[in-house]
ZAMARGU-4260 file (C-alpha; in steps of 0.2 Angstrom, whole numbers, plus 5000, padded with zeros to 4 digits):
<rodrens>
0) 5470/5282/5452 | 5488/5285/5456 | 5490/5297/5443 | 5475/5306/5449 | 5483/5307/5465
5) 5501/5312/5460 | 5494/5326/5450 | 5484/5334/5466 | 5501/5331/5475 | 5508/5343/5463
10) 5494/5356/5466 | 5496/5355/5482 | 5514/5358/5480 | 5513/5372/5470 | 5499/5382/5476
15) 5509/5382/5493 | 5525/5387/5483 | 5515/5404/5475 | 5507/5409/5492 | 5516/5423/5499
20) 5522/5422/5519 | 5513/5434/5530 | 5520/5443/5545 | 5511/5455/5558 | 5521/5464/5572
25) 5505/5462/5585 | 5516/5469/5600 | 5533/5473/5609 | 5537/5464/5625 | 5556/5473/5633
30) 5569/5468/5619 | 5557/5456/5610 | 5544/5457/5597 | 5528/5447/5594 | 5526/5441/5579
35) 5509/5434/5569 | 5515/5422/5554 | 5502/5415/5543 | 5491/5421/5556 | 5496/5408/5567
40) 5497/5410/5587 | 5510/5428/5592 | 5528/5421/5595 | 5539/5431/5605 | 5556/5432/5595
45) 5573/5440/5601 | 5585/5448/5589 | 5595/5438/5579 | 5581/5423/5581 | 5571/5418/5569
50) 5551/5410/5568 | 5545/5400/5553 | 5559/5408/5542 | 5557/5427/5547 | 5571/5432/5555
55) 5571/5447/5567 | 5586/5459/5563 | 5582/5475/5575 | 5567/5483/5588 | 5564/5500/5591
60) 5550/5512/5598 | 5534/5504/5589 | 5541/5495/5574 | 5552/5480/5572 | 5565/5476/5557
65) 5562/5458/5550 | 5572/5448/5535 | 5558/5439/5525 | 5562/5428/5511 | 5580/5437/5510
70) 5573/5454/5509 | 5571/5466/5525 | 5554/5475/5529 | 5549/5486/5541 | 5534/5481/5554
75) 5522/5494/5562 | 5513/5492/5578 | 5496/5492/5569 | 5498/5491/5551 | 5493/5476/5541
80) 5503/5461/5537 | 5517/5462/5527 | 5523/5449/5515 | 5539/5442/5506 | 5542/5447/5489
85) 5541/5434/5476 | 5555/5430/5470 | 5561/5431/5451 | 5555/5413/5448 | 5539/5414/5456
90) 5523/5413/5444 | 5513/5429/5455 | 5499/5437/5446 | 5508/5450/5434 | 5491/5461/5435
95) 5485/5461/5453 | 5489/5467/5468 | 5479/5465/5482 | 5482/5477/5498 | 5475/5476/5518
100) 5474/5494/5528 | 5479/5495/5544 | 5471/5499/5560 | 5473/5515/5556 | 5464/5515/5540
105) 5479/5519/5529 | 5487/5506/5515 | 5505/5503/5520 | 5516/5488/5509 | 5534/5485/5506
110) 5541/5486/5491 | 5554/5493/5479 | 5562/5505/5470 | 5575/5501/5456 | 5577/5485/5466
115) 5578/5493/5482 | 5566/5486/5497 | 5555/5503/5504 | 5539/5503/5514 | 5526/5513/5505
120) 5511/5524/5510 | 5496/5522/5496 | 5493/5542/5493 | 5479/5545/5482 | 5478/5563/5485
125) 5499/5562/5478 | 5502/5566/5459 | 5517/5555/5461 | 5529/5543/5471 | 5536/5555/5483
130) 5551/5550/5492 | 5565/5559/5503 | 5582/5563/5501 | 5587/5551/5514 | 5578/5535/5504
135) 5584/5544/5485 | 5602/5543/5492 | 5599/5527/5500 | 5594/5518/5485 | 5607/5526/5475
140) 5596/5542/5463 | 5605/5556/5456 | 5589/5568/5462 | 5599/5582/5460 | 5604/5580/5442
145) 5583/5581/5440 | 5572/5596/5436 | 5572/5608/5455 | 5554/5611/5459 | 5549/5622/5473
150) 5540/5613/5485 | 5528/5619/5501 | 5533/5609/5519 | 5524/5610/5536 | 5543/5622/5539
155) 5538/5632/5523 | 5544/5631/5504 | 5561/5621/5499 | 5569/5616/5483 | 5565/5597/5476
160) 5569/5589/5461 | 5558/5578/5447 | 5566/5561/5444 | 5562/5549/5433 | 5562/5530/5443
165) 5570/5516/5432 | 5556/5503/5444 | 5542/5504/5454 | 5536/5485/5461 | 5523/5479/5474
170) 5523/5461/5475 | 5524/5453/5458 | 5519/5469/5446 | 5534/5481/5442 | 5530/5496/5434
175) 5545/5504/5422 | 5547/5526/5422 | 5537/5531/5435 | 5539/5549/5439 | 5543/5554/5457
180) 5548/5567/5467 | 5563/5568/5478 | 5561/5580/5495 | 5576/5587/5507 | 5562/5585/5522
185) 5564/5568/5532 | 5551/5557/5529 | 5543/5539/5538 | 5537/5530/5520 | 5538/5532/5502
190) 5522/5538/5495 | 5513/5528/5481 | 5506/5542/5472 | 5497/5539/5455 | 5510/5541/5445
195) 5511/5522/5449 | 5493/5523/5455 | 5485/5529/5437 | 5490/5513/5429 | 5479/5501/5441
200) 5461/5500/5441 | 5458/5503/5461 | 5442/5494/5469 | 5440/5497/5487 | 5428/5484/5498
205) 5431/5488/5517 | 5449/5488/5523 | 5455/5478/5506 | 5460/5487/5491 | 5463/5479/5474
210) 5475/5487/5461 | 5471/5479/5442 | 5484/5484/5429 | 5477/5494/5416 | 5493/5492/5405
</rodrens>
């Protein structure tokens, strides 16, 4: 009986070790943000306090910059919750990734890129990972040593280069050379074109969308 009992002890322990934190700017109140955790009761936080472990590090116009888990995302007045990364010692399912659309409708997630945190924008309609100077530069890609490709912008056509990312990783699955596409125009999110997207079954049901690795 003891045994029996030690032993769900354990799954308890380690079920609640695997599940990844969740955080959900739900509003902005003068210099504070109120944050959702674990879909718990909105806590308005300050910069430089912290709530359950997520640590708010700046607030701006409609979005707030929070340290989860050691790792810095960026929140968005209605987007859905975003998550800590799993660390490297973390046994996450290597095959799945499970996503929640905002209000808005659109698939936003932190991730990164050669070991880089960004916030991404699932783009089907993308042929690959497309990203901005700004972010290349930021995460330390050599874009213009690429192939220049001309490129059409709401401001007309401008020069971008083909790259060739070391990493590409949402939660737990990294993906190795992916191709992406590095443009001079600023841009608000990395977008998760199927470069990256083409190795994942995709199922959608409702606002959740399911990414199963092909291979």
């Amino acid at each position: 009986m003891i045994s029996r009992l030690f032993l769900l002890l354990c799954a308890l322990v380690l079920t609640g070790a695997v599940q990844a934190q969740t955080v959900v700017l739900s509003g902005i109140l003068g210099s504070k943000a109120l944050l959702v955790v674990d879909g718990g009761p909105p806590k308005s936080v300050a910069v430089g306090q912290s709530h359950q472990g997520v640590t708010l590090i700046g607030l701006q116009a409609g979005q707030a910059t929070v340290e989860i888990g050691g790792a810095r995302q960026t929140l968005r007045l209605g987007d859905g919750p975003v998550s800590a990364p799993p660390s490297a010692g973390e046994a996450g399912d290597q095959r799945r990734i499970v996503l929640h659309a905002g209000s808005n409708g659109h698939f936003r997630t932190p991730g990164q890129i050669n070991g880089r945190s960004v916030t991404f924008l699932v783009d089907t309609g993308a042929s690959v990972v497309g990203l901005s100077a700004a972010d290349a530069d930021r995460i330390g890609i050599n874009y213009k040593a690429g192939q220049p490709v001309q490129m059409q912008t709401a401001n007309g056509s401008t020069t971008g280069w083909i790259v060739k990312l070391s990493s590409v990783r949402l939660g737990s699955v990294e993906i190795y050379d992916v191709e992406g596409i590095v443009s001079p125009a600023p841009m608000p999110y990395v977008l998760l074109g199927n470069s990256y997207l083409t190795r994942f079954q995709m199922t959608r049901t409702n606002d959740q969308l399911v990414l199963e690795r092909r291979y």
